[in-house]
C-alpha positions as CSV (number, residue, x, y, z in Angstrom):
1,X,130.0,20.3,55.4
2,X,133.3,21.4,56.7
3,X,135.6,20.8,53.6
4,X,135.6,23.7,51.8
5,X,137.0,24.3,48.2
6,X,137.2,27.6,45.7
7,X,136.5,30.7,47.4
8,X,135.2,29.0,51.0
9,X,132.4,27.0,49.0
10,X,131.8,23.6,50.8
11,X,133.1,21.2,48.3
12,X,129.7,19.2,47.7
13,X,128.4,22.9,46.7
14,X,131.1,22.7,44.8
15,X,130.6,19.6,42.8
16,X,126.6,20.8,41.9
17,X,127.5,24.1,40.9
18,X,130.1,22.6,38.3
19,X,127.0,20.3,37.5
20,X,124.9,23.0,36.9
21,X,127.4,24.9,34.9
22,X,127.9,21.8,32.8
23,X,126.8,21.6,29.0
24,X,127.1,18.1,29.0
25,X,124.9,17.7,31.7
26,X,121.5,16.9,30.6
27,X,118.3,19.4,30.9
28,X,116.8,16.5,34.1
29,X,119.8,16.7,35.8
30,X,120.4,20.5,36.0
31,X,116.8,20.5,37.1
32,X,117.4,18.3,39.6
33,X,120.2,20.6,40.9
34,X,118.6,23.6,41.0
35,X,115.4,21.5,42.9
36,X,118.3,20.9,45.7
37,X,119.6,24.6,45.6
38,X,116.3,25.6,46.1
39,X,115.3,23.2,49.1
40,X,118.7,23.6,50.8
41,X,118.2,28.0,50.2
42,X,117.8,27.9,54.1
43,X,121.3,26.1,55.0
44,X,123.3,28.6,56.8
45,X,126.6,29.7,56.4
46,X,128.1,28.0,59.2
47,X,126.8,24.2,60.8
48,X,124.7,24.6,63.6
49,X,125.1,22.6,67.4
50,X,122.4,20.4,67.7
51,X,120.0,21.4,70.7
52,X,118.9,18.6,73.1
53,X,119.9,15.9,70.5
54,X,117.5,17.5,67.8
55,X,118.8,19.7,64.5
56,X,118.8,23.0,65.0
57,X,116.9,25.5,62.7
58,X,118.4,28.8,62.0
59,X,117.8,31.8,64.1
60,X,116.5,34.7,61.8
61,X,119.1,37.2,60.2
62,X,121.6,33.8,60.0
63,X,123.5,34.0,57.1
64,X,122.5,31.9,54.2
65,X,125.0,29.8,52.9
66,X,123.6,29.7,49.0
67,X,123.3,33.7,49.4
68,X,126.8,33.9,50.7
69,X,128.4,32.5,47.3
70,X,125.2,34.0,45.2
71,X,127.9,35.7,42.6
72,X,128.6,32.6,41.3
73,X,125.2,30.5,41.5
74,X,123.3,33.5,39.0
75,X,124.8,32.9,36.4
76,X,123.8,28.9,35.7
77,X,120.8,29.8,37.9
78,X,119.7,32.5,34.7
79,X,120.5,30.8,32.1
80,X,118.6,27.6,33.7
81,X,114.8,29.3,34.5
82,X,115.2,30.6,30.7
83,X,116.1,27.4,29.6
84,X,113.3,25.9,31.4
85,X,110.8,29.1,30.3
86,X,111.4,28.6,27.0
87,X,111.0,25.1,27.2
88,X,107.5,24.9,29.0
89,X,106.3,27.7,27.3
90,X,105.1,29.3,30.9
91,X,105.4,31.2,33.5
92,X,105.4,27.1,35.6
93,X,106.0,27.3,39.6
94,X,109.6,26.1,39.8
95,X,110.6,29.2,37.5
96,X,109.2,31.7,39.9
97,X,110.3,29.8,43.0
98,X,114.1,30.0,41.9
99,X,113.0,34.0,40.4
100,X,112.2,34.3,43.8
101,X,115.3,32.4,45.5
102,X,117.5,35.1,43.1
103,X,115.7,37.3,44.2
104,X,116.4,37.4,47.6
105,X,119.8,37.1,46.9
106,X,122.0,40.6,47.6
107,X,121.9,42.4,44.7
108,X,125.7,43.0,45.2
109,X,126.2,39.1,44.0
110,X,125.0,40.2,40.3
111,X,128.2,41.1,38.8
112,X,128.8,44.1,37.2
113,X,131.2,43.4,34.9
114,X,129.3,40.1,33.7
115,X,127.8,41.3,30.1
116,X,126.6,37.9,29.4
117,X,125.3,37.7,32.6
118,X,123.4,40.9,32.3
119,X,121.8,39.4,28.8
120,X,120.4,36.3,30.6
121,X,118.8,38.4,33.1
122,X,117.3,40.7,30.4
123,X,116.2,37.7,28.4
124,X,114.9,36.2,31.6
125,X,112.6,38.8,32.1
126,X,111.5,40.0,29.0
127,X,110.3,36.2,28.5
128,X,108.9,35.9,32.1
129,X,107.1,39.5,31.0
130,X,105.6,37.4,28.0
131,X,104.3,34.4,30.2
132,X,103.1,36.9,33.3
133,X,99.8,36.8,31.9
134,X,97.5,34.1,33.4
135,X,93.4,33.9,33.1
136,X,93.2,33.6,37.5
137,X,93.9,37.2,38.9
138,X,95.8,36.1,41.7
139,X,98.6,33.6,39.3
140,X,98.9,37.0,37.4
141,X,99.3,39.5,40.5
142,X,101.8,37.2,42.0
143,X,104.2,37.1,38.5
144,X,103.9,40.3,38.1
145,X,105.1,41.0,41.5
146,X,107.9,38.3,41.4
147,X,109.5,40.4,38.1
148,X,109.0,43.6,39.8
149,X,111.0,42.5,42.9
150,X,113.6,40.8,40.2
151,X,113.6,44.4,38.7
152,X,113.8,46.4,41.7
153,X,116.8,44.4,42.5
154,X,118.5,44.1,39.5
155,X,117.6,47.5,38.0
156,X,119.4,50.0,40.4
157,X,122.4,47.9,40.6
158,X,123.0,47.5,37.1
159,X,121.4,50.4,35.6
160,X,121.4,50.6,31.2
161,X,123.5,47.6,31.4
162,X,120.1,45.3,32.3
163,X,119.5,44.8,28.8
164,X,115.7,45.3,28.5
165,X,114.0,46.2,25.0
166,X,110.7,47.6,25.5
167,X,108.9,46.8,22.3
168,X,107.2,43.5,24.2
169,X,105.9,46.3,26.6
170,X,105.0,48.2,23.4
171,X,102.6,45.5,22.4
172,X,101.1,44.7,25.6
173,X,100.2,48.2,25.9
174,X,98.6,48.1,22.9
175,X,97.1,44.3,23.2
176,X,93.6,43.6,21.6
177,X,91.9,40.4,22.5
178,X,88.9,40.1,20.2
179,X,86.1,38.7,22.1
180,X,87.6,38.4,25.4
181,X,88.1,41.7,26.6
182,X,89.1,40.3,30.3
183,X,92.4,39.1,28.5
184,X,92.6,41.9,26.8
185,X,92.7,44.0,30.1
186,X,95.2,41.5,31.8
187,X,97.8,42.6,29.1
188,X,97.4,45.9,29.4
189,X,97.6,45.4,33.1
190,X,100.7,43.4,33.4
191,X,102.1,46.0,31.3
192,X,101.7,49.0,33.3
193,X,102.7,47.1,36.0
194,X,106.0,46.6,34.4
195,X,106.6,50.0,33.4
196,X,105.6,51.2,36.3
197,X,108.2,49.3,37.7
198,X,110.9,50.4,35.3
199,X,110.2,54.2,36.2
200,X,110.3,53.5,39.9
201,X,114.0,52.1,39.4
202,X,115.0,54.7,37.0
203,X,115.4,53.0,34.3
204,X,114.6,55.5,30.9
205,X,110.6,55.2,29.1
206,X,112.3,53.8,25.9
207,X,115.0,52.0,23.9
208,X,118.3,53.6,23.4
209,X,118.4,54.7,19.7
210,X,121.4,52.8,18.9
211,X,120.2,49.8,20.3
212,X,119.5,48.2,16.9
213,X,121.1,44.5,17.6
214,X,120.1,42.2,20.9
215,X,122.6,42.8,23.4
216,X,124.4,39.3,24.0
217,X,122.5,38.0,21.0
218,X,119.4,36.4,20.5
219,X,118.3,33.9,23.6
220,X,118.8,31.1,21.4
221,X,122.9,31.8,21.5
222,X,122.7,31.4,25.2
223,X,121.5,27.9,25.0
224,X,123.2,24.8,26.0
225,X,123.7,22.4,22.8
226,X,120.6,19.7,22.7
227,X,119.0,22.0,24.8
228,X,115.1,21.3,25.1
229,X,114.1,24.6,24.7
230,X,115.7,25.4,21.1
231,X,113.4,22.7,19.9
232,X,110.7,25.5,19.0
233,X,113.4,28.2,18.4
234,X,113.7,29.8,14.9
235,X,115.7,28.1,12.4
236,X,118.0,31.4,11.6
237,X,117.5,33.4,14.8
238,X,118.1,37.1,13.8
239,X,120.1,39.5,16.6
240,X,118.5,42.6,14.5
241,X,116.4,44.8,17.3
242,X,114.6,47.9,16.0
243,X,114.4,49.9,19.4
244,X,111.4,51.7,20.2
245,X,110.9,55.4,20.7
246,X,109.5,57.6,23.6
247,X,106.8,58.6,21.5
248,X,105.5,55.0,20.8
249,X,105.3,54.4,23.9
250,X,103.6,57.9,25.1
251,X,100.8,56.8,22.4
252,X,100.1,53.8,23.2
253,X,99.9,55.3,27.0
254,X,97.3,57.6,26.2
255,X,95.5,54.6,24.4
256,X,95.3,53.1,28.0
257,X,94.0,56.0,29.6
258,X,91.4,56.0,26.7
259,X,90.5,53.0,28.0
260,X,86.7,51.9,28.7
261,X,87.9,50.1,31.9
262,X,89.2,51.3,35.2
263,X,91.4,48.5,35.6
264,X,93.2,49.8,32.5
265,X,92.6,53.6,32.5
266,X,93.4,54.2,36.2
267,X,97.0,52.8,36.2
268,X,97.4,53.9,33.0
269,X,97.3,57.6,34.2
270,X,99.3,57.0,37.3
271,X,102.2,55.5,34.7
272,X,101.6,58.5,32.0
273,X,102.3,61.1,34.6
274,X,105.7,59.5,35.7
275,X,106.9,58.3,32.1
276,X,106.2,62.4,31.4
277,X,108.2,63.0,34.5
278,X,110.7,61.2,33.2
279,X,111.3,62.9,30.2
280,X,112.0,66.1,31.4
281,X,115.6,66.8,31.0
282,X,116.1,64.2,29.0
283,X,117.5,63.3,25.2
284,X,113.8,62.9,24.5
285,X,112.4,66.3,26.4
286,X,111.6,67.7,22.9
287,X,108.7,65.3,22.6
288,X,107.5,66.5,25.7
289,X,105.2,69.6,24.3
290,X,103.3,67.0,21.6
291,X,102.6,64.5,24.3
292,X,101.4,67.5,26.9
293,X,99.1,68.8,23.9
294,X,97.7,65.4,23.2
295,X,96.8,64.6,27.2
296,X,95.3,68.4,27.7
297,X,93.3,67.5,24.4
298,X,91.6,64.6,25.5
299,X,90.9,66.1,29.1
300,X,89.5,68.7,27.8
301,X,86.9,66.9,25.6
302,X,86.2,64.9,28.4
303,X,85.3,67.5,30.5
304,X,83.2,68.7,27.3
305,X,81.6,66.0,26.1
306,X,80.4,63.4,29.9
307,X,78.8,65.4,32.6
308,X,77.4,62.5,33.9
309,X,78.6,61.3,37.6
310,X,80.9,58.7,35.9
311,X,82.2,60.7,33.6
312,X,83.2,63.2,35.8
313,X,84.6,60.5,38.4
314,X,86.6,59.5,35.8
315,X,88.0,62.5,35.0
316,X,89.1,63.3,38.4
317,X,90.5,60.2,38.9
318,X,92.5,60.6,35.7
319,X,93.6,64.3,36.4
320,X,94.5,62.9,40.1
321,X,96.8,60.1,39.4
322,X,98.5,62.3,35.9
323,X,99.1,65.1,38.4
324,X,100.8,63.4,41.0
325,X,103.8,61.9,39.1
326,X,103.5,65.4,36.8
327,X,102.0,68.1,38.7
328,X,102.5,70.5,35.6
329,X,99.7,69.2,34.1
330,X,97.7,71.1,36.3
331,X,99.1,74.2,34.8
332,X,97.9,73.8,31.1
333,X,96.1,75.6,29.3
């Protein structure tokens, strides 16, 4: 462990990094690398004295050597659990351990100045946002969970350059699962979650206007060559992105508070209030008087048209969690 190479890196770090980074190394063996990344996440920075002839485990708060040279293990590491997403066509368990590895990583390690960089981790979670959804509850709670950590990580450091289009939370929102309603409200679910997620790190409601092209391309150009997951990609993958409005999004919102089920409706109104926060003062502040007219409306004939206990529960509950990320609700009239 003591011969060290590039930047303090022990040299047989060294040697699997380059691996890793390889494109002539095949889709097993970068697998196999990032399986010995991941069991070795605990090695600390410096060797340890054995104590009373027996290995010593780290003490906690020991510096991790992996985390220490993080800024140059993300990239590879990205560009891998998309690989490997893409490939499997799920959310599978290695993906979120190494999510979760990243993860714990300091957020100072993603580089700021690393635009391709910045498209892996976009495309990383936009696909891990597709494959979130799983039939058993607590498979579902934890991916959500693991992309909301990646997000509440990545998100504040990086800001608009984490390249993240919002039309695949667009359709979740508005998800329809005929015949299995429980799906249907799993979408919906993940997808509040999500957004939720993106408000709480500042991040704006919608797509930047001028965002009509994928930024760093479509996934496909990120791909090793004979990569296993361009087998299902598109023949002629297109980098055209029509970005998706405030307004969109606000509608299809207010869908999910329309919701028949609490699961949906209740953290649909806790998200509505802070995307409506979010727009005041913003480019998009002029679509805040149609939105405010549309929520008051359907209160209103709420309040008009259920008297019964559960109707009225519901509108409490709805008023409650609006108000308290935009307390001017309160004052419409």
């Amino acid at each position: 462990l003591e011969a060290r190479g590039e930047g303090g890196m022990p040299v047989w770090m060294g040697r699997l990094l380059d691996t890793l980074s390889s494109s002539s190394a095949t889709y097993t063996t970068r697998l196999l690398v990032a399986r010995l990344v991941y069991d070795l996440r605990n090695l600390p920075l410096e060797p340890l004295e054995p104590a009373g002839g027996e290995a010593a485990s780290p003490a906690p708060g020991t510096k991790r050597l992996f985390a220490d040279h993080a800024r140059r293990w993300y990239k590879p590491l990205a560009r891998l659990v998309l690989e490997s997403l893409h490939a499997n066509g799920c959310f599978h368990y290695f993906a979120h351990d190494l999510l979760q590895l990243m993860g714990s990583w300091p957020a100072e390690a993603v580089d700021e100045a690393d635009g391709e960089l910045h498209a892996l981790l976009g495309h990383v979670l936009e696909k891990g946002m597709l494959l979130c959804n799983d039939k058993r509850g607590p498979v579902l709670a934890e991916n959500v969970r693991t992309l909301k950590l990646l997000l509440g990580r990545w998100a504040p450091r990086l800001g608009a350059k984490l390249p993240l289009r919002r039309l695949l939370i667009l359709k979740q929102l508005k998800a329809r699962s005929k015949g299995d309603e429980a799906r249907e409200v799993q979408w919906r679910k993940a997808a509040l979650h999500l957004l939720n997620a993106l408000l709480a790190n500042h991040l704006p409601l919608a797509d930047d206007e001028a965002a009509t092209t994928i930024p760093g391309g479509h996934w496909t150009r990120l791909m090793p060559p004979g990569s296993p997951a361009l087998a299902n990609a598109p023949p002629a993958a297109s980098d055209a992105y029509t970005p998706v409005g405030p307004t969109e999004l606000l509608d299809a919102l207010l869908s999910c508070v329309k919701h028949a089920r609490k699961a949906v409706y209740d953290p649909a109104a806790t998200v509505l209030g802070q995307a409506l926060a979010s727009l005041g003062g913003s480019a998009a502040a002029d679509k805040l008087p149609a939105c405010e007219e549309n929520v008051f409306k359907y209160l209103s004939e709420l309040s008009m048209s259920d008297y019964t206990q559960a109707g009225t529960s519901r509108l409490l509950v709805l008023l409650d969690h609006l108000s308290e990320g935009y307390p001017r609700l309160l004052e419409l009239r």
